[in-house]
N, C-alpha and C positions, 0 to 999 in steps of 0.2 A: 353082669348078672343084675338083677331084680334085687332091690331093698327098699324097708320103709324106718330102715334106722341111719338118721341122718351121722352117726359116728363113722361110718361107713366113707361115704364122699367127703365130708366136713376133713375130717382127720386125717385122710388118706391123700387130701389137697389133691381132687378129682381134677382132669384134665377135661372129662366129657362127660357130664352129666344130660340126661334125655329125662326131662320132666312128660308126664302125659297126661291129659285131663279130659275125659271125655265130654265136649257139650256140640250141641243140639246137632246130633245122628253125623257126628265126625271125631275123629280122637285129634286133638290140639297137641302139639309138639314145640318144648322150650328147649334147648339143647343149648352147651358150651359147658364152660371149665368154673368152680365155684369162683371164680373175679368176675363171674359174668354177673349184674345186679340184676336182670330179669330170673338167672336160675337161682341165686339167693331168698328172692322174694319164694320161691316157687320151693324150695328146702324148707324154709322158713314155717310157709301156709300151711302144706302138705307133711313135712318129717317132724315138725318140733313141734305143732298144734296150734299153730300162729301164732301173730308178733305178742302178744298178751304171754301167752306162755314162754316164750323164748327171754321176752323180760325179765319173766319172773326167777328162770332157772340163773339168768344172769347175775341179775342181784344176790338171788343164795349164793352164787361162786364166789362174786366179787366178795362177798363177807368170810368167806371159811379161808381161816391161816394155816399157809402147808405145815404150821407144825402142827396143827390137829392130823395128820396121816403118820 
């Protein structure tokens, strides 16, 4: 199936992920398993709003202690 919520593949530890981008009048195809570092970039750009954002969510994680849950 079709998602644009990276908790999906990420978490699910995707075996086949098929990234698709359309540029200049052809659709681009990245495919393989998230260990692949071309479809991480492509999770990264496209599912988490790029590498700025995926930092920033980082660092709040890295600071919250499970015992705030």
């Amino acid at each position: 199936f079709a998602t644009h919520n990276a908790n999906i593949p990420v978490l699910g530890d995707a075996e086949q992920v098929i990234a698709c981008e359309y540029q200049d009048d052809h659709i681009a195809l990245v495919n393989g398993s998230i260990d692949c570092a071309d479809v991480q970039q492509r999770i990264v750009s496209i599912m988490e709003g790029g590498a700025e954002a995926f930092e920033k969510r980082k660092q709040v994680y890295e600071a919250w202690k499970p015992k705030n849950f």
